[in-house]
C-alpha positions as CSV (number, residue, x, y, z in Angstrom):
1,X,7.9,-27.8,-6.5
2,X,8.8,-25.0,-8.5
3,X,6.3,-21.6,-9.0
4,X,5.7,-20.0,-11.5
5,X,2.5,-17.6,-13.1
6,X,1.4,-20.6,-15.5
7,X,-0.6,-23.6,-14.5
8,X,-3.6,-25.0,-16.2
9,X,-7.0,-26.6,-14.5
10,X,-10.1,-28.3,-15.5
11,X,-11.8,-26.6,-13.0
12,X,-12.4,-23.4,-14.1
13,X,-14.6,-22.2,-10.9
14,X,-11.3,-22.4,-8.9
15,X,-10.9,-24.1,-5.3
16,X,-12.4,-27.5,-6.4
17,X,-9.3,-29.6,-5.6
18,X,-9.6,-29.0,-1.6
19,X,-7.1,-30.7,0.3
20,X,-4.7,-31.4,-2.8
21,X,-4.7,-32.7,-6.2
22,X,-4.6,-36.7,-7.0
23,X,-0.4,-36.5,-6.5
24,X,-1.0,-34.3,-3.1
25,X,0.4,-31.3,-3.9
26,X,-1.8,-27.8,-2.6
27,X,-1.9,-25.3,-5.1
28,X,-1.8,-22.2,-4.0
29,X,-2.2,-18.6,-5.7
30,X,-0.2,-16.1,-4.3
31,X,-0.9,-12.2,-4.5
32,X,1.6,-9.6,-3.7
33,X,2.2,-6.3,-5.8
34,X,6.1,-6.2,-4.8
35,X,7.6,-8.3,-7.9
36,X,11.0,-9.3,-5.8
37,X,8.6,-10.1,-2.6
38,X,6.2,-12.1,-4.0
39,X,9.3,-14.3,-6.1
40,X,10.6,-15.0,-2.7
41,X,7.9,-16.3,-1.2
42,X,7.1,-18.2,-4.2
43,X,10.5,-19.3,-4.6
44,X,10.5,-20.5,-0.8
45,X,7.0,-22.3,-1.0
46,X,8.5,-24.0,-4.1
47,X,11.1,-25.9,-1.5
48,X,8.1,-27.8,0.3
49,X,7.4,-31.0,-1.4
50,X,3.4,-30.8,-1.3
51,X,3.0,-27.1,-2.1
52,X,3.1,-25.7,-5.5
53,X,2.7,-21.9,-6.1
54,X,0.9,-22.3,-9.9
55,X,-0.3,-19.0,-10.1
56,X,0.5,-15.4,-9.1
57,X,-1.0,-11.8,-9.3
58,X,0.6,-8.6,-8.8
59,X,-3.3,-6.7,-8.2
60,X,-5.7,-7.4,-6.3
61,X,-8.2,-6.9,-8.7
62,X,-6.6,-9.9,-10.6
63,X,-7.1,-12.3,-7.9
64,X,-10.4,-13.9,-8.6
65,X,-9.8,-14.3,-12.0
66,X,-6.1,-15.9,-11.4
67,X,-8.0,-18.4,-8.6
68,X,-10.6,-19.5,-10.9
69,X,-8.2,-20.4,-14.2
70,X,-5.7,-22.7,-12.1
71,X,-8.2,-24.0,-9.6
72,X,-6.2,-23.1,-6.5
73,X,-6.6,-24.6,-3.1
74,X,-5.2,-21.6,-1.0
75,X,-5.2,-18.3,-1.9
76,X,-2.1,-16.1,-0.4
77,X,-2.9,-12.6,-0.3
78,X,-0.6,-9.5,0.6
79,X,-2.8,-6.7,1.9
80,X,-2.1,-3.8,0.1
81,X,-1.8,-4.1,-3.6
82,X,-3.6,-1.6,-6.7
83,X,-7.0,-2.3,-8.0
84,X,-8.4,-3.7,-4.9
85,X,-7.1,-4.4,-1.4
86,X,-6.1,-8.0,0.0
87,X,-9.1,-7.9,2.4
88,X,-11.2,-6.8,-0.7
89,X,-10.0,-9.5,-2.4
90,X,-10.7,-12.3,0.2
91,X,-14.1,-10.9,0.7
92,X,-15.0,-11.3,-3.2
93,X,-13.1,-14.7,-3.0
94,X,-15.1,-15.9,-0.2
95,X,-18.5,-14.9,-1.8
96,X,-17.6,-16.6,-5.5
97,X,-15.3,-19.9,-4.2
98,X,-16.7,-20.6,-0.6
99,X,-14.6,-23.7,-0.3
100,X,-11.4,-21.6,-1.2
101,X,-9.0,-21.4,1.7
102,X,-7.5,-17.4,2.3
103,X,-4.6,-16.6,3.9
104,X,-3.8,-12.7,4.2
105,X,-0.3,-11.6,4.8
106,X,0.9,-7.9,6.1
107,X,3.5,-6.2,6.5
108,X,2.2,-4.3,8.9
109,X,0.9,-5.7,12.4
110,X,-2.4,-3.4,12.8
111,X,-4.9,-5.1,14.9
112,X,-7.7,-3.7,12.8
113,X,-6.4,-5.2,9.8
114,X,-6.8,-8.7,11.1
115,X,-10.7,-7.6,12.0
116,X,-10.7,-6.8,8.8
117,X,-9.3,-9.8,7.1
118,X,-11.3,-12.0,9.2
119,X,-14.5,-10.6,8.5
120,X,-14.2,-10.7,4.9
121,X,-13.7,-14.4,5.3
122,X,-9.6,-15.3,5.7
123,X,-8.7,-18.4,7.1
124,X,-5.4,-17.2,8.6
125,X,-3.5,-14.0,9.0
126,X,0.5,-13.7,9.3
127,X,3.0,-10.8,9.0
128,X,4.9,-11.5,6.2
129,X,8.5,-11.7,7.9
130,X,7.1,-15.1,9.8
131,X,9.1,-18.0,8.9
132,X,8.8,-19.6,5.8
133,X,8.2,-22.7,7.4
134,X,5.4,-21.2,9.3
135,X,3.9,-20.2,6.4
136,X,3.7,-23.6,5.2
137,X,2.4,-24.7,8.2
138,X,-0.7,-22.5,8.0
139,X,-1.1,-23.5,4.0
140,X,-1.6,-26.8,5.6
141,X,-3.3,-26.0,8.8
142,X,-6.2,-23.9,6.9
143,X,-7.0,-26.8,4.6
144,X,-7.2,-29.1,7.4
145,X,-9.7,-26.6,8.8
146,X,-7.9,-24.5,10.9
147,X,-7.9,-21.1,11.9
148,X,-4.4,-19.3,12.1
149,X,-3.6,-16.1,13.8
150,X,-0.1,-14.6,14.5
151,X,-0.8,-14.4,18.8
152,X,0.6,-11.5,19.6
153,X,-1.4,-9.4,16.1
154,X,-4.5,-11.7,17.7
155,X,-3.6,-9.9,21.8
156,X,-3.3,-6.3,20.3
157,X,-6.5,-6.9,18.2
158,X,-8.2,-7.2,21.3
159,X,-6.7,-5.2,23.4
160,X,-7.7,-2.9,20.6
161,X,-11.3,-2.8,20.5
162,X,-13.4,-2.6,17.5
163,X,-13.1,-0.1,14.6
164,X,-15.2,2.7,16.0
165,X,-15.6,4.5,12.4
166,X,-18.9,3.5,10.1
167,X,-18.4,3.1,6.7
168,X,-18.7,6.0,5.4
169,X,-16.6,7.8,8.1
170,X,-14.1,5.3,6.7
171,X,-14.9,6.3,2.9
172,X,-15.0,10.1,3.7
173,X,-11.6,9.9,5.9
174,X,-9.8,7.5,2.6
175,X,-10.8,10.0,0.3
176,X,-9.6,13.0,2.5
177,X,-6.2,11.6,2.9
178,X,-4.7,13.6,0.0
179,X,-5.5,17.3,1.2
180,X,-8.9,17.5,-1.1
181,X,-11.1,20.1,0.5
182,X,-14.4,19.4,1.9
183,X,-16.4,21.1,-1.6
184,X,-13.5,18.7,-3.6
185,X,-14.6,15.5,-1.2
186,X,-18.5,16.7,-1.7
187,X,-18.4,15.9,-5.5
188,X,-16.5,13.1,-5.6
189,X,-18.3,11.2,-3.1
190,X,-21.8,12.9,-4.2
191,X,-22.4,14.2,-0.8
192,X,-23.4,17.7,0.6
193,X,-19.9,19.8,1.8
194,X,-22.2,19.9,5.6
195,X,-22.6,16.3,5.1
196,X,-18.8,15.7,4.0
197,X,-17.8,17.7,7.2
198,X,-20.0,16.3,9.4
199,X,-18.7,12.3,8.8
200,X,-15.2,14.0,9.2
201,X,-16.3,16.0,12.6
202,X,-17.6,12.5,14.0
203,X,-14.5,10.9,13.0
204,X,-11.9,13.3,14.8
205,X,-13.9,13.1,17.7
206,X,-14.0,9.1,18.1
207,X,-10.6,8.7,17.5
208,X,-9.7,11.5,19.9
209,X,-7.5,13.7,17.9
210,X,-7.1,17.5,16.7
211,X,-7.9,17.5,13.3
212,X,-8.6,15.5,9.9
213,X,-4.8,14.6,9.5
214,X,-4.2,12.9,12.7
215,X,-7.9,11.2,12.0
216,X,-6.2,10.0,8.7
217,X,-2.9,9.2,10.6
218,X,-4.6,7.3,13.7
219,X,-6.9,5.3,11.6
220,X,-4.1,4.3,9.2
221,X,-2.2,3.2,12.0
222,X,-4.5,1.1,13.6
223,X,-5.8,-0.7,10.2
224,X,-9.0,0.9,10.6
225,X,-9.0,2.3,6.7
């Protein structure tokens, strides 16, 4: 089947064709902000007989809308895209189209970006450089109602551990990320300057480094922002 960023439903609150459509072909959404990346993958989806990529979004804040108009089955989402993260996304998708199957795709392995993804409500999580027939094996697997985890992303997630940083240790450490001081950080997250640098004291002292650059660096890493 051939993709494309057209396709037209009668469902317009998405995910109501589960399984496939009368001729058994899965439609599938797939989100990815890289124009020549997300083509591929479309273009090698396209190959299977009983996948069709009918829609495609290039933000992550386009998703739900682009899921809803075209009445997708499975939802592909890259992780990080403008407007609103892949996780994000699958974590608004699950709340407004329960029955709407997620698969997140990274580039990059980080064990606490597959905590992450599965939390929000994703149904599978791959690196994008897996085969393309692997990827149409977990479209398929994930609306049979399975759960698919690239094993060795699944070992170093719990060889990991848990995300040790709260939410706002999280917010504060994001928004630090580009130099701003702690008076800068204070007003645009309406906090207190002592409150500011107490969430980032906490945080370079669970993730056991010198100052709020490695703290930025080490969480990065680890998929922990």
């Amino acid at each position: 089947m051939s993709s494309g960023n057209s396709g037209n439903s009668g469902n317009s609150e998405g995910g109501g064709n589960r399984g496939s459509g009368t001729d058994g072909v899965t439609r599938v959404l797939l989100a990815e902000d890289q124009s020549m990346v997300r083509e591929a993958l479309a273009a090698l989806l396209g190959l299977e007989p009983d996948i069709e990529v009918v829609a495609q979004a290039a933000r992550g804040d386009e998703v739900l809308a682009a899921a809803r108009a075209h009445a997708v089955d499975v939802a592909l989402l890259d992780i990080e895209m403008p407007g609103m993260t892949g996780i994000e996304a699958a974590a608004e998708l699950r709340a407004a189209l329960p029955g709407l199957k997620i698969v997140v795709l990274t580039t990059f392995g980080r064990p606490g970006y597959l905590r992450a993804a599965m939390e929000a409500g994703a149904d599978a999580f791959l690196v994008k450089d897996a085969p393309a027939a692997q990827l149409a094996a977990a479209v398929r697997k994930v609306l049979a109602g399975e759960r698919v985890i690239d094993p060795a992303l699944a070992a170093a997630a719990l060889a990991e551990g848990a995300n040790p940083l709260t939410d706002r240790e999280r917010e504060v450490l994001r928004a630090a990320a580009d130099g701003a001081t702690n008076a800068e950080l204070a007003t645009a997250l309406h906090l207190s300057p002592g409150t500011v640098r107490n969430y980032l004291s906490t945080a370079i002292q669970k993730l056991a480094v010198r100052n709020r650059a490695e703290a930025v660096r080490t969480a990065r890493d680890k998929g922990w922002l």
